[in-house]
C-alpha positions, 0 to 999 in steps of 0.5 A: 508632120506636114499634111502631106506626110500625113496624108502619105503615111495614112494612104501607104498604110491603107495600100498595104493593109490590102496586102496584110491579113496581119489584120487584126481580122483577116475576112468577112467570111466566117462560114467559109473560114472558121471551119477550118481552124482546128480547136487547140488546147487552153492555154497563153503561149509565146514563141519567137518567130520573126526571125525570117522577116528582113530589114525591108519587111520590118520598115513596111510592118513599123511604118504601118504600126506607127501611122495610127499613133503618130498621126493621132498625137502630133495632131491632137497634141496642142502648142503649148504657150509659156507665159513664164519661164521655160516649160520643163521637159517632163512637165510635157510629157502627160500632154501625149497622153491619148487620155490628155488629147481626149479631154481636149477634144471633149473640153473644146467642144463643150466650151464652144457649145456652151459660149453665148458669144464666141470670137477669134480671139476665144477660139485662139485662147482656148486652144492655148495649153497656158504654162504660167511658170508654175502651173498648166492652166486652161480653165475659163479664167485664163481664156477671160485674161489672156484673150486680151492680150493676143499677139497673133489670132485665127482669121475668125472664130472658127476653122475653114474647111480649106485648112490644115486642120480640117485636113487632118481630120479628114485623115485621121477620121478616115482611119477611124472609120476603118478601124470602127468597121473591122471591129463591128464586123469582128464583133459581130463574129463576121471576121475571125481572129487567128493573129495580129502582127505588129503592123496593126498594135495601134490601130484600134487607137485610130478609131480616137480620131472620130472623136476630133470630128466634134471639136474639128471647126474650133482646133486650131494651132494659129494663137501667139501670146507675149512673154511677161516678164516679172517673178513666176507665181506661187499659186493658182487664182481662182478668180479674175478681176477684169478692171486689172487687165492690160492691153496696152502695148500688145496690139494696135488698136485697131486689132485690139478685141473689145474690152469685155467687163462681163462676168464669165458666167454671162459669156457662157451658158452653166455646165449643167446645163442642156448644151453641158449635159448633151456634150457630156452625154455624148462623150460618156457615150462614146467611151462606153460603147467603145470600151463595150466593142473592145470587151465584146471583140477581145472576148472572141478571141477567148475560150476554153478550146482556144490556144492563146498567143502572148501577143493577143493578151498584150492586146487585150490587157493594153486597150482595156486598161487604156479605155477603162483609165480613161473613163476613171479620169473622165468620169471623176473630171465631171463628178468633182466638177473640174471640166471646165479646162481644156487640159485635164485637170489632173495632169500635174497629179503623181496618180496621172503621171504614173499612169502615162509612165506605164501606158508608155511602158505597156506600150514599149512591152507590147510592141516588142512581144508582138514584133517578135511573134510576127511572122511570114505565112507562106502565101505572104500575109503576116500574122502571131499565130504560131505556125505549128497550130496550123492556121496558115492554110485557112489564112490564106484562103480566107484572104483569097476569098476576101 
């Protein structure tokens, strides 16, 4: 997607989200809005009422859905670099997995934080998602060889703020921050929740975005490396002999990058370390608090004299399991000490692939059970509220107040 779709996409969305009380909240103001909800009987409940929406409204409803998700993986998901071979097709699949692109952002930031010396060509062989022909690789090893044999580089060790990158982090932070303060206010029970249309599945997956703003100087897409040639290799390396290196042939030499024979842990600081434990720190942090917002909102929208829609559990059950996946991964990457890769560690493990095939799965099912609950209220705001509970009135006075 070009920065120009990006930035269209993201302002198309924000002019209609003005329009749509489809928000997962549709006000500010409870005291006005609440007392006109009438108390239902306990209970999860699915109806099919899209029915009425035309062709027109579902392309506005999907362009909106799919803003958040598509700006969110075609800029975090990074180019990968075969080394040998040709990468199979199901072998890329986990990389679009929102948990994969948070380790990215997370490793990245580590890595610069950590490094004593840090250049262009650092910068281009830690963004590189290496495929050896055998394996993914983003582990310091492969940054200490394959920086040397770079065909195509960044311009320094850090991204200007006039580039494509920083734009689309401006973008998809901006959709961040929006997300983050419909979900505080909700948290806070100054918005209410009567039903979420379709048009707004993904949008707590855009408050992701904020976590890119770290990592924003150093993400890069500008790296190019040479294919060998010769047989694949049949397992890992745990280590790096610097003195076989070859950099002959690959750059002129007045390009080539100084040969470096220090050991890895001189070029960087231990991950034990202040800067790794703050980085560290800092992430952890970020995955709890935002799975605390998630819990604390949801739990609103839950009581004993609250009717349900099946859609709202869809909601519940799939940014729960999302988040709390993610911290299980996260929180195992640091305990067996495997977070010094920039891909996450266990990508290639059938535990990881089984659980981005059922995200995607959880994905498919609830957008479609949403879709189908989505309807038209009479003043033209969309919600999943199912009309017979007799929200509608206080929808549209809310959104007149508002």
């Amino acid at each position: 997607m070009t920065v120009f779709g990006l930035l269209g996409a993201w302002g198309f969305a924000g002019c209609t989200r003005a329009r749509t009380i489809e928000l997962l909240y549709p006000t500010r103001l409870s005291a006005l809005t609440t007392p006109d909800f009438p108390s239902h009987r306990r209970g999860i409940s699915f109806k099919y009422q899209s029915q009425a929406i035309n062709f027109s409204e579902w392309l506005s409803l999907l362009t909106l859905a799919f803003a958040p998700l598509i700006a969110h993986i075609l800029v975090g998901v990074a180019r990968p670099v075969p080394l040998r071979g040709k990468i199979p097709w199901y072998e890329r699949v986990c990389h679009y997995n929102p948990t994969s692109i948070f380790w990215r952002y997370f490793a990245i930031t580590d890595r610069r934080f950590r490094a004593k010396e840090w250049t262009k060509f650092d910068l281009a062989a830690t963004n590189a998602v290496f495929w050896d022909g055998y394996r993914w690789d983003g582990s310091v090893n492969i940054l200490m060889e394959e920086k040397k044999r770079a065909i195509g580089f960044p311009e320094g060790g850090r991204v200007p703020w006039a580039s494509g990158s920083m734009f689309h982090t401006f973008i998809i932070s901006l959709q961040g921050a929006q997300a983050v303060y419909i979900a505080i206010a909700h948290a806070r029970n100054d918005i209410i929740t009567p039903g979420h249309p379709i048009s707004y599945v993904f949008f707590p997956l855009a408050i992701l975005g904020l976590l890119r703003i770290p990592a924003a100087p150093w993400l890069t897409d500008e790296y190019w490396y040479e294919k060998r040639e010769g047989p694949e290799p049949q397992q890992a390396s745990n280590s790096i002999e610097m003195g076989d290196i070859e950099t002959d042939d690959l750059l002129p030499p007045e390009q080539a990058p100084p040969v470096d024979n220090t050991l890895i842990s001189t070029q960087f600081y231990p991950q034990r370390s202040w800067r790794g434990i703050v980085v560290r720190t800092a992430f952890l942090g970020a995955l709890l608090l935002l799975l605390a917002t998630i819990i604390v909102s949801m739990s609103l929208g839950w009581g004993p004299d609250i009717k349900t829609s099946l859609s709202l559990l869809f909601t519940s059950i799939y940014y729960l399991s999302f988040l709390v996946c993610t911290l299980s991964f996260f929180l195992a990457g640091l305990l067996q000490k495997k977070d010094d890769t920039t891909i996450i560690p266990y990508i290639e493990t059938p535990i990881y692939k089984a659980y981005t095939l059922a995200l995607f799965l959880l994905s498919v099912g609830y957008i479609v059970v949403t879709a189908l609950e989505t309807r038209r209220t009479a003043c033209g705001l969309y919600t999943t509220a199912h009309v017979e509970w007799g929200q509608d009135a206080a929808i549209c006075k809310a959104y007149r107040a508002f």
